[in-house]
C-alpha positions in Angstrom: 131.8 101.8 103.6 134.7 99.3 104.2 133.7 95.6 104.6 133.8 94.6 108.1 136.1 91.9 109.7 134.5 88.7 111.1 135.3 90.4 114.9 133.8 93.8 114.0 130.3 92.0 112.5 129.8 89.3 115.4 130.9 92.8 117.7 127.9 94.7 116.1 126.0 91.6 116.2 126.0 91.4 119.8 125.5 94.7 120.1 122.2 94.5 118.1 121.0 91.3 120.2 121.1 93.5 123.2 119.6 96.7 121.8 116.8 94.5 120.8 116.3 92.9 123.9 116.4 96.2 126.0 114.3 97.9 123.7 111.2 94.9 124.0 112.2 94.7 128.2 111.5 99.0 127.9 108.3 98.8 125.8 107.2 95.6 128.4 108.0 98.4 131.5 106.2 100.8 130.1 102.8 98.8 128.9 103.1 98.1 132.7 104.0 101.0 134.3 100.8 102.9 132.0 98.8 100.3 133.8 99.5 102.0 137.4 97.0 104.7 138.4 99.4 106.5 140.3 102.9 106.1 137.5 105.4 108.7 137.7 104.1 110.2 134.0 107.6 111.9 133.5 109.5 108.9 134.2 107.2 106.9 131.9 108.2 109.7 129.5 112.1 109.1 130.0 111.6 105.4 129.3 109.5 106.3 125.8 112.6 108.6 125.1 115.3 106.0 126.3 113.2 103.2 124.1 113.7 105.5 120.9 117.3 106.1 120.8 117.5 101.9 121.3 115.4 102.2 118.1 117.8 104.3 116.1 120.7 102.8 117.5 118.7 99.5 116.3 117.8 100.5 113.0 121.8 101.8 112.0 123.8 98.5 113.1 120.7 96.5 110.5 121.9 99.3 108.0 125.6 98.2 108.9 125.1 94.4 109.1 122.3 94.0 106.4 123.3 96.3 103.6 120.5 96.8 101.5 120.8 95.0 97.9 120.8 96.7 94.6 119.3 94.7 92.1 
């Protein structure tokens, strides 16, 4: 992989800030919404789904930001 510019890493950077923040407001909505007697179960179901592509999406900008180092 090519080393990124300074604009490309505080890009991804940003990026990541807001995955991880929309990813904690979805698991927040959904500890709520599995508190409601009457929740729409496959709406609940849509937010799980939505809240795992954040995750993956999450977990490949670390990859691309914090490369792991070989020792």
């Amino acid at each position: 992989m090519l080393p990124l510019s300074e604009e490309q890493r505080v890009k991804l950077g940003l990026e990541l800030a807001t995955k991880r923040q929309e990813h904690a407001d979805l698991k927040e909505t959904i500890r709520l919404l599995e508190n409601v007697p009457k929740a729409d179960r496959m709406m609940i179901q849509r937010i799980k789904k939505r809240k795992l592509a954040i995750k993956d999406r999450i977990i490949e900008l670390e990859k691309i930001l914090l490369p792991e180092i070989i020792a």
